[in-house]
C-alpha positions in Angstrom: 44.2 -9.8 -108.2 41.3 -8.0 -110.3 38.0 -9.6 -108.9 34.6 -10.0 -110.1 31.8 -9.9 -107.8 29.1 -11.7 -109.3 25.6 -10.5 -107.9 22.0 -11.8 -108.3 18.7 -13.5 -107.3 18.7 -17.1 -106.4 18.5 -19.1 -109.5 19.5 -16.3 -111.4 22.3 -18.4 -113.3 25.3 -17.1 -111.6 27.3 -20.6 -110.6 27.1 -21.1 -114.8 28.1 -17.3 -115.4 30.8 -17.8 -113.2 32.0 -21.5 -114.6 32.3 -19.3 -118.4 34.6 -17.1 -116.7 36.6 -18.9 -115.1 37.0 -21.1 -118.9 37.2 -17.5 -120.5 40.2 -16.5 -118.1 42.3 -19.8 -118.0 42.3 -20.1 -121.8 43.6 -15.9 -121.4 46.6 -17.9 -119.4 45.3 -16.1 -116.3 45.3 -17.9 -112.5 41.7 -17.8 -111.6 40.4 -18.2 -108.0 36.7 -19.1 -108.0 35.4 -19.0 -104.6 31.8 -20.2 -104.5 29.2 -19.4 -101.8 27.5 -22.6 -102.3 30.9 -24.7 -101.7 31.5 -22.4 -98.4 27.9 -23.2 -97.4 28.8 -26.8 -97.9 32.7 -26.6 -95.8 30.6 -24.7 -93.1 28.5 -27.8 -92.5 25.3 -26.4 -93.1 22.1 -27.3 -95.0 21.2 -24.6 -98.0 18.3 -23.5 -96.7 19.1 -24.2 -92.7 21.7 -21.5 -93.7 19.7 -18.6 -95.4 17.3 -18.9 -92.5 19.9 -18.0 -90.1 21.6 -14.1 -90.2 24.1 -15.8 -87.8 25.2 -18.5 -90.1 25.0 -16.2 -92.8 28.0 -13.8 -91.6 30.2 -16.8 -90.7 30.1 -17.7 -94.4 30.2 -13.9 -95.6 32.6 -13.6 -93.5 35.0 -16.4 -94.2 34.4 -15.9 -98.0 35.9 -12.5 -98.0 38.6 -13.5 -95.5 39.3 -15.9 -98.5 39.3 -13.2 -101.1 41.4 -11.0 -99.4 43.9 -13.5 -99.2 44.1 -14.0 -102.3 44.0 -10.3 -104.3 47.1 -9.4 -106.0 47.2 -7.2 -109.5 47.7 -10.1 -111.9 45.0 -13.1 -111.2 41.7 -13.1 -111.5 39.2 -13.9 -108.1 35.6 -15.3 -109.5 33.0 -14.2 -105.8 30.1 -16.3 -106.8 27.5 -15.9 -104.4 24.5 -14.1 -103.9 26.1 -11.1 -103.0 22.6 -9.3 -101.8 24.6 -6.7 -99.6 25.2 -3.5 -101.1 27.4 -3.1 -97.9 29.4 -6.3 -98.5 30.0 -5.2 -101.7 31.1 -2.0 -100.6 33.3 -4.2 -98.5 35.3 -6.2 -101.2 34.9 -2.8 -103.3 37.5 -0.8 -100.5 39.2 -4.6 -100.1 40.4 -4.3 -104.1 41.1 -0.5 -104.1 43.2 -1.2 -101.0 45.7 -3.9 -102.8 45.4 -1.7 -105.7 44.0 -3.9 -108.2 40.5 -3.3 -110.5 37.2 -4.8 -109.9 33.6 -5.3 -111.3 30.5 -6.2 -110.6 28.4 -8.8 -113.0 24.6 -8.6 -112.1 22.5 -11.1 -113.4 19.4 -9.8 -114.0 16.6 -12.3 -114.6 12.5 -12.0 -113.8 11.4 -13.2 -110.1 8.6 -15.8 -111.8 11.9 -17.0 -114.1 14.1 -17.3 -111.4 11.5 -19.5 -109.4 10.8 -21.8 -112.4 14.6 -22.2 -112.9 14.7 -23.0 -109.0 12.3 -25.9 -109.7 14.2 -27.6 -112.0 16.8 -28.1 -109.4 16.5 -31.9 -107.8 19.7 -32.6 -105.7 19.8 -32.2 -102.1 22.4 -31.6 -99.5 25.5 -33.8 -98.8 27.4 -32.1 -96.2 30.9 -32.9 -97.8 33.9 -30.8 -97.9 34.3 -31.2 -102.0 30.7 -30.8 -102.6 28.6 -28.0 -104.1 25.6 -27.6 -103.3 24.2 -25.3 -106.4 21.6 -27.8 -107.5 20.1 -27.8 -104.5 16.5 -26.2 -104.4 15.8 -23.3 -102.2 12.6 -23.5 -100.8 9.7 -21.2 -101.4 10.1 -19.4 -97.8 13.9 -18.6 -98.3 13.8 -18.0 -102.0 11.3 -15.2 -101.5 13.3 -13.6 -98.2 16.0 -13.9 -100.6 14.6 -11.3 -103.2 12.9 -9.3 -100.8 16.2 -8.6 -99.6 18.0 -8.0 -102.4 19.7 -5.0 -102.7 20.4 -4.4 -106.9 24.0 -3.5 -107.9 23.6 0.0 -110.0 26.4 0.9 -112.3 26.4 4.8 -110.6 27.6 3.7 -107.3 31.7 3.3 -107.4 31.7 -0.3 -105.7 29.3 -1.1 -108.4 31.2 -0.2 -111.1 32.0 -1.2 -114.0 28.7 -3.1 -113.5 27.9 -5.5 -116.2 24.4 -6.8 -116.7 23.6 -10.2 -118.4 20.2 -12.1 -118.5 19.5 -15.6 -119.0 19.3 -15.7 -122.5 22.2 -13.2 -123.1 25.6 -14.2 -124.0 28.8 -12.7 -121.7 30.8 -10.2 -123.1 34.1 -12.1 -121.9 36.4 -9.6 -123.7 34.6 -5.9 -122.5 35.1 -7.7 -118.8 38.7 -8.5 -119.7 39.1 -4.9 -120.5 37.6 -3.7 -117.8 39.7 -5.9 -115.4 43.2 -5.2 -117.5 43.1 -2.7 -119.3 42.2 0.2 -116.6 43.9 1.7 -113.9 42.5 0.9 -110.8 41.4 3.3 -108.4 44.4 4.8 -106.0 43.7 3.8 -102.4 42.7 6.3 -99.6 43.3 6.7 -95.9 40.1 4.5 -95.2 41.2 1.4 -97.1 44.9 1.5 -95.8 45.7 -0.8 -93.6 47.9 0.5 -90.4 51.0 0.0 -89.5 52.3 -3.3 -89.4 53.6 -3.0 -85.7 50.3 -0.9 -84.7 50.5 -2.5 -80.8 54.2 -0.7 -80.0 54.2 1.6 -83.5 53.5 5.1 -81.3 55.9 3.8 -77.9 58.3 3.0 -80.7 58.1 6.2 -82.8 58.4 8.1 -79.7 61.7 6.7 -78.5 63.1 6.9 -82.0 62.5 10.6 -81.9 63.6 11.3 -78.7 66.9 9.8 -79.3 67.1 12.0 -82.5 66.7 14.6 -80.4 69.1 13.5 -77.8 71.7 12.8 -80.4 71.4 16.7 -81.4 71.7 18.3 -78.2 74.8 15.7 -77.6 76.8 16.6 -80.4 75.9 20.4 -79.2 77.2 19.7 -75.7 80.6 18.9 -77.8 80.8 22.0 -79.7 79.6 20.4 -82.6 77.2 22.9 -84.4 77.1 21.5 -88.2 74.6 19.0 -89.8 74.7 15.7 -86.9 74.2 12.2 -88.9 71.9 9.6 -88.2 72.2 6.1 -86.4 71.9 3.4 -89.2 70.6 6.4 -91.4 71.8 8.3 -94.5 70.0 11.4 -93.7 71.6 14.1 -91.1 69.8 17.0 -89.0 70.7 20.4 -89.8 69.1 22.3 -86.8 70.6 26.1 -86.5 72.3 27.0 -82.9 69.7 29.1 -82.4 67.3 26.6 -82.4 67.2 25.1 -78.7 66.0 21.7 -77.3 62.5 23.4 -75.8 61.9 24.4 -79.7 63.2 20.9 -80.5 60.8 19.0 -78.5 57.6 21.5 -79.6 58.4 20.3 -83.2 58.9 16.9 -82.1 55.4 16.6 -80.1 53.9 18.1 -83.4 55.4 15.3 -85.4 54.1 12.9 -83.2 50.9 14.2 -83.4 50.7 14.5 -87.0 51.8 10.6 -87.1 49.0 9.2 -84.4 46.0 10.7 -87.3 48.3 9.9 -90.7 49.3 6.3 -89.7 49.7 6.5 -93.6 52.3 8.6 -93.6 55.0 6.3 -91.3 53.5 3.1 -92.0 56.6 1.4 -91.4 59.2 2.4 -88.3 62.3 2.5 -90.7 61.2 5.9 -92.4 60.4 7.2 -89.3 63.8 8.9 -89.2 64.3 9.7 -92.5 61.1 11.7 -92.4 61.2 13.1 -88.6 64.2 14.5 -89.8 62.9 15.9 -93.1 60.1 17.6 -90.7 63.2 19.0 -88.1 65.2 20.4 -91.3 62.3 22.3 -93.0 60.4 24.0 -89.7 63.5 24.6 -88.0 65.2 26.5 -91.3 62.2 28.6 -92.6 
């Protein structure tokens, strides 16, 4: 699901930037998924403010906020982050998130003036009704946690890759829906790495489990041997068969086999799932043991 992280000062306009996409993106035919910070701050039973004053109660929401985004990426619909999204480390967090599912991402900052942001602040009167369908995005910050708020703020800059594309819009600016939309759908997105893999599904028994598999392999070889049975050995529940010369005995055999195994434990990447196991331990016996 191509995501948009929407970044900014308090006040800075980004619940109303966010509502334009999300109208932009539906009328495009496209599922949207707005996930708002101030809603979250509202489901988490907290007061605005009580809740910017506390790191503690901050992460929960962080937390649970990219929990939902995760859930929901996929390479066709569209996820809206609205939130202040002050972290450049957080960022860097749904960034790796997004390349990981292989879908595209940007970043819309909105950039506004500290004095403007303030006045728009004021002109906020509602308050906070700890409701589960409420949001709380005309509630006013107060002066206290609207100015930890910006001295904290880390800026999204358009060089830094979980950063970009970035797109910058100020109050008075209108949104370039359709350069967004291209961004979004019309690129490639990045090919995941190692780091934003996720392991293997059955990481708690994966190595105990790739080790027995292996060793029957093995065992299966040296039983067909013990036969007279010298030609290419098949398989269990597999289409691929080992073709080990004679010459080639079990000590050689298991050298290959630890080598394999420890190849596997630092590319989890490689075998993520048990059922290619064989097909590629045997790949690995064929081509060392016939060079």
């Amino acid at each position: 699901m191509p995501m948009i992280v929407i970044s900014g000062f308090p006040a800075s306009g980004k619940t109303t930037r966010a509502k334009q996409l999300l109208e932009y993106f539906t009328d495009k035919g496209k599922k949207v998924n707005l996930i708002s910070e101030n809603v979250s701050i509202a489901n988490a039973g907290f007061p605005k403010n009580e809740y910017f004053a506390d790191s503690q109660k901050e992460k929960q929401v962080r937390s649970d906020i990219k929990s939902e985004a995760l859930r929901m990426l996929n390479k066709e619909d569209v996820v809206i982050v609205d939130a202040g999204n002050y972290i450049k480390g957080y960022r860097y967090e749904l960034f790796c998130a997004t390349k990981a599912a292989r879908s595209t991402q940007c970043t819309l900052f909105c950039g506004i003036q500290e004095a403007r942001a303030w006045e728009f602040n004021q002109q906020r009167t509602g308050a906070d009704v700890l409701d589960d369908r409420v949001d709380n995005s005309n509630v006013p910050y107060t002066r206290e946690i609207f100015d930890a708020l910006c001295m904290r703020y880390e800026e999204p800059h358009g060089n830094c890759r979980w950063d970009s594309p970035l797109f910058v819009v100020f109050p008075d600016d209108a949104l370039n829906l359709e350069t967004i939309y291209g961004a979004l759908y019309e690129s490639k997105p990045l090919p995941p790495n190692q780091s934003t893999q996720n392991p293997p599904l059955s990481a708690t028994n994966y190595l105990f489990e790739l080790d027995k598999l292996t060793q029957q392999i093995i065992a299966d070889v040296l039983a067909a041997r013990k036969i007279g049975n010298t030609g290419p050995v098949p398989v269990k529940d597999s289409q691929v068969k080992v073709e080990v010369p004679a010459a080639v005995n079990a000590i050689q055999m298991n050298r290959l086999r630890r080598q394999f195994l420890n190849y596997s434990k630092l590319h989890h990447a490689t075998t993520s799932t048990l059922d290619k196991v064989p097909q590629l331990f045997v790949q690995f016996l064929n081509s060392n043991c016939n060079e």
